[in-house]
N, C-alpha and C positions, 0 to 999 in steps of 0.2 A: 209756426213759422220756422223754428230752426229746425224740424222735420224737416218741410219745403228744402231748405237749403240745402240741407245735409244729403238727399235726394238728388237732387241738382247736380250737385257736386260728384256724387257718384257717376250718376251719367253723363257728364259733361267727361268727367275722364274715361269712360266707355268710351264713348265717341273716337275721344283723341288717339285713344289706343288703337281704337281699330284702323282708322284712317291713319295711322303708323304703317302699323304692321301690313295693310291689306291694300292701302290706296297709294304710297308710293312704291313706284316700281324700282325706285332708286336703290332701292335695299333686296332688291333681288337680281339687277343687274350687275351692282359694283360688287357687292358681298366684304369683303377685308379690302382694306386700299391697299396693301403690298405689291411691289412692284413682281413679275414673272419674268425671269430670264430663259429664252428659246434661240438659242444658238445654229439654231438649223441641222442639218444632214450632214454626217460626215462626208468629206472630200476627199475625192482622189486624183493626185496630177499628176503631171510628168517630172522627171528629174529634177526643171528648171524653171518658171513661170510664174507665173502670177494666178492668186484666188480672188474670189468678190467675197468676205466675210458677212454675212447677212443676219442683224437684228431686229427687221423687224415684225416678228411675230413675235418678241415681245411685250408685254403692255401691262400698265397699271389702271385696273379697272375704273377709277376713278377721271381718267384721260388725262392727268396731267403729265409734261414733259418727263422724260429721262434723259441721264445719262448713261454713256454706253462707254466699258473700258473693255477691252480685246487683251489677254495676256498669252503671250507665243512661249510655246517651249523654247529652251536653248537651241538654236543651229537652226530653225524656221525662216524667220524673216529677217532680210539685211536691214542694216541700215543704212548704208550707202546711198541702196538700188528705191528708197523709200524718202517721198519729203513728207512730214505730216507735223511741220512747223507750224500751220497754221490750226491743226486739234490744238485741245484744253492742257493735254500734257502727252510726255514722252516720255518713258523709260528704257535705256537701253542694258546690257550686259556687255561688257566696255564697248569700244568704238565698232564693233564689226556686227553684231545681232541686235536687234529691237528685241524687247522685254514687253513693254506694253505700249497700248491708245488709248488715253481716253478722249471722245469727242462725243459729238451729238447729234453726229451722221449714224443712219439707220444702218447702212452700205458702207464697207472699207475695201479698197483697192490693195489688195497687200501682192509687194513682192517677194519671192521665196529665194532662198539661199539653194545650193547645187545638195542631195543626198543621192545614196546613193537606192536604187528600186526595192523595195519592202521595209525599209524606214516610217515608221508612223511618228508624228509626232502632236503635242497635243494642244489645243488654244479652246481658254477659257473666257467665256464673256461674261463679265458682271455688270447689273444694270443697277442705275442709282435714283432714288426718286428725290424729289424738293427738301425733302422732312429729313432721307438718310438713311431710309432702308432700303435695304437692296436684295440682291437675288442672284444666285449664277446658275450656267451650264456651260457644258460641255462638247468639243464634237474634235474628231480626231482628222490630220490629216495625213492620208498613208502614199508614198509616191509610190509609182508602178512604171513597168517597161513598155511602151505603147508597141514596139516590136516584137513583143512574148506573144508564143501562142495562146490561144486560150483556155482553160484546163477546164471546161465544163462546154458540151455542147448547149446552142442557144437555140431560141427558137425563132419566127418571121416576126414577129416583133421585136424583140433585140438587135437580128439584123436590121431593120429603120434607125433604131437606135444609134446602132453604130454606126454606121454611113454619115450619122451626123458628125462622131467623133473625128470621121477622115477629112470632111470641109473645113474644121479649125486652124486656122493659121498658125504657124510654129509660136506665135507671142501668146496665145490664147490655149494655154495650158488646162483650161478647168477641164474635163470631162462630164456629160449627162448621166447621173446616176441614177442608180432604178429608182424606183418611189417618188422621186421628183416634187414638185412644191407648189403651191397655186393652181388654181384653179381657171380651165381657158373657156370661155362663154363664145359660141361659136353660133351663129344665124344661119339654118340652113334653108334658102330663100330661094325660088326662082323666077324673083317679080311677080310675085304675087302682091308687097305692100314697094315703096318707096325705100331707096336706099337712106336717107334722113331717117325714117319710120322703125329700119331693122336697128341702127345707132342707135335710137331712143330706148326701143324694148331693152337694147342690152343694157343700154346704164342702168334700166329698171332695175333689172335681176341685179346685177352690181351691188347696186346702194340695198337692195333686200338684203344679200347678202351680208352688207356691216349690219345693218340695221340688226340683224339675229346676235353682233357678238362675235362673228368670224373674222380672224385678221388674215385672212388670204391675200396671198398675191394677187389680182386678177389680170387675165390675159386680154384685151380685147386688138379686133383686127383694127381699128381707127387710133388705137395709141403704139402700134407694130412700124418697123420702118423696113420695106422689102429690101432696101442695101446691103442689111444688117443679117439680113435672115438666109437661110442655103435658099435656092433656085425651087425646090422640091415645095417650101411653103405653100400653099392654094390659099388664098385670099377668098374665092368664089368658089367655098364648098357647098355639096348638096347633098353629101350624105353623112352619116357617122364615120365611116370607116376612114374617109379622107379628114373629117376631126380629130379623129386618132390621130393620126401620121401627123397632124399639125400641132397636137399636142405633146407628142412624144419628140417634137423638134424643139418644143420650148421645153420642155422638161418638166410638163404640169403636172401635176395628181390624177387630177381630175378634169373631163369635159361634163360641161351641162350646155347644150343642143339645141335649141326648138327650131321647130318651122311649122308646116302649113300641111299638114298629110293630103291626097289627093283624094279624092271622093269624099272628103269627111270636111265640113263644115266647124273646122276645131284648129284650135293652136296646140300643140304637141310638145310637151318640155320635158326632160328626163338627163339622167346624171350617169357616169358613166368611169369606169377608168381605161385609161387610153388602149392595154394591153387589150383588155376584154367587151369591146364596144359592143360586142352581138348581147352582151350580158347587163342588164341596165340595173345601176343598184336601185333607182326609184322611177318613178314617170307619173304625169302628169297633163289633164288635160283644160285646156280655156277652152268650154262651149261656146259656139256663135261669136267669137271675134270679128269676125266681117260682119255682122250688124254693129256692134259694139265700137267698131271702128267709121262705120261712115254716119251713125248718130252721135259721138262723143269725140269720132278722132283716137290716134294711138293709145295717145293718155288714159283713156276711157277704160282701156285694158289693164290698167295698176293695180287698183284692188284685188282681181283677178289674180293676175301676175306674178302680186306677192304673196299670195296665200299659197300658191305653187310653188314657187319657191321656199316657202319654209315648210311647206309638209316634205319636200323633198330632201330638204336638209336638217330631217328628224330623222333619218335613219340614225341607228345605233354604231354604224360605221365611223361617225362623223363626232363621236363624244369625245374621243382625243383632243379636237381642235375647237370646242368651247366651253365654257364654266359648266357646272353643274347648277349655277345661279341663273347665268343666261338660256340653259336647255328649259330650265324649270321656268322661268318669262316668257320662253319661247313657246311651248305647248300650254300655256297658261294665261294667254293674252287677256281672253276675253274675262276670267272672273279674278284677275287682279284689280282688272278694270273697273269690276261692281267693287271694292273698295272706297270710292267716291260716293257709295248712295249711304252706308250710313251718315258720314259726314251732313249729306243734304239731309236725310230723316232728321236729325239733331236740329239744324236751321228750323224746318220745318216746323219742329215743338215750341222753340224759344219764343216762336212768332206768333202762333197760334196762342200759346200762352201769355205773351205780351198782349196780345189782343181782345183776348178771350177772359183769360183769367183772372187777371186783377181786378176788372170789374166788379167780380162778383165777391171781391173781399170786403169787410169793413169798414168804412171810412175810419182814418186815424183820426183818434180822439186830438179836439183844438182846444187850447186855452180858455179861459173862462171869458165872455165879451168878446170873443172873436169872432164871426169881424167885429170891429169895431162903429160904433153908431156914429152919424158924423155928428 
């Protein structure tokens, strides 16, 4: 019998172990709960203006809140020209510069004080989590003369770019930087499904998108407001090239595209950046969506969808912007997954044994006259 146990016992922590290490995924998602501070792109403005300071591609794997504190070089940000009596705190360097924010807006509106063009100067974001650790980065902001010529020729891309620089209003000092940020998810449709149906697909890809672990911006044309945007915007594109241009207006990374290719029976998805759209870093096909859609409806297309989207957002391109916990979840779905069958094998024994085994053991020795005769 204390064999039996001792046996038991063994395996009973096999079990546990494995279904640790192999059946939650939690431990390959979160990996260290420490908070990541990601400051964004450096800035480059005009003399006088104002920036949007942007935190959140920061994150604590764990998903609980932060706090976010902004600290500005000397001569940066007024404080006059700035209220943020309603953030968590205020530092300033006497009455005329802000020092720091802290708040627990992801977004800070900041106004800049007058330097004079090739001035850089420097703001630091530290992120704070519940517990107390924290994390910072860095990103520089350099002013520049929007009337200098430019000392590198550009090419037909750049020019889009800049043309957008000329539509900003004198108050709207930020400039579009190369490299730019998020990623725009663009339907390229010509009534082929229902305008509700192209909305749907894209939230698919969206939510696929967090679901991998990506904190992207996302672009889509149903949360866009045409007032806001230049004239040049196309709402109702139908090719890549006019994706580019609508990407390089928001200032994205990245497009990812689909639509309906003509002769072909298939949904077409592929990834792209806005400069080199003829050049697709991945692609991607759904066979037979139109049976798949008038037997299931849109929805029917998800699984599909999202398998697409994360083979495509396994290129090696794309390891800067998530964990090595989450890349390794990410191409590891399915036999993280078998982590749950040992667990069940273990049930399986205890039961069969409960049922099986005891029987065939000894009856424990009873007392002498037991039972008792009445």
């Amino acid at each position: 019998m204390r064999m039996k146990r001792l046996l038991y016992g063994i395996f009973l922590i096999s079990i546990i172990s494995t279904a640790v290490l192999f059946g939650q995924s939690d431990l390959f998602s979160h990996g260290n709960n420490r908070p990541v501070a990601d400051a964004g792109l450096d800035i480059k403005t005009q003399s006088k203006g104002s920036i949007f300071l942007d935190a959140s591609r920061s994150f604590i794997s764990n998903g609980s809140k932060l706090k976010y504190q902004w600290i500005f070089a000397p001569g940066l940000a007024l404080n006059s020209e700035n209220d943020f009596s309603s953030e968590l705190s205020v530092e300033t360097y006497g009455s005329k510069y802000l020092k720091s924010v802290q708040t627990n807006k992801q977004v800070l509106d900041v106004k800049l004080a007058e330097n004079v063009p090739g001035t850089k100067l420097e703001v630091i974001l530290k992120v704070r989590d519940r517990i107390g650790f924290e994390d910072a980065d860095t990103l520089i902001v350099e002013y520049f003369d929007p009337t200098a010529p430019p000392e590198i020729i550009v090419d037909t891309s750049d020019v889009i770019v800049d043309s957008l620089t000329l539509t900003l209003s004198d108050s709207d000092s930020v400039i579009v930087e190369e490299g730019g940020s998020g990623i725009l998810i663009q339907g390229l449709t010509q009534g082929e499904i229902i305008p509700v149906d192209v909305q749907i697909i894209n939230s698919i890809i969206m939510d696929q998108i967090q679901v991998l672990g990506f904190d992207y911006i996302v672009y889509l044309n149903k949360n866009l407001k045409p007032d806001e945007l230049p004239k040049d915007y196309d709402f109702d594109c139908i090719t890549d090239s006019c994706a580019s241009k609508n990407a390089q207006i928001l200032d994205a990374a990245y497009v990812l595209s689909w639509g309906f290719p003509d002769a072909a029976d298939a949904l077409s998805i592929r990834i792209f950046e806005p400069e080199n759209f003829n050049q697709w870093i991945d692609n991607e096909v759904v066979s037979n969506p139109y049976s798949i859609i008038s037997k299931s409806g849109v929805y029917g297309l998800e699984p599909d969808l999202r398998a697409s989207v994360s083979k495509i957002l396994s290129d090696k391109r794309f390891k800067k912007q998530i964990s090595t916990a989450d890349r390794f979840r990410m191409k590891n779905d399915r036999w993280i997954a078998l982590g749950k069958y040992p667990l069940m094998l273990g049930a399986m024994y205890l039961l069969v044994d409960k049922v099986f085994l005891q029987d065939s053991e000894e009856p424990p020795e009873q007392p002498p006259g037991f039972p008792h005769d009445p």
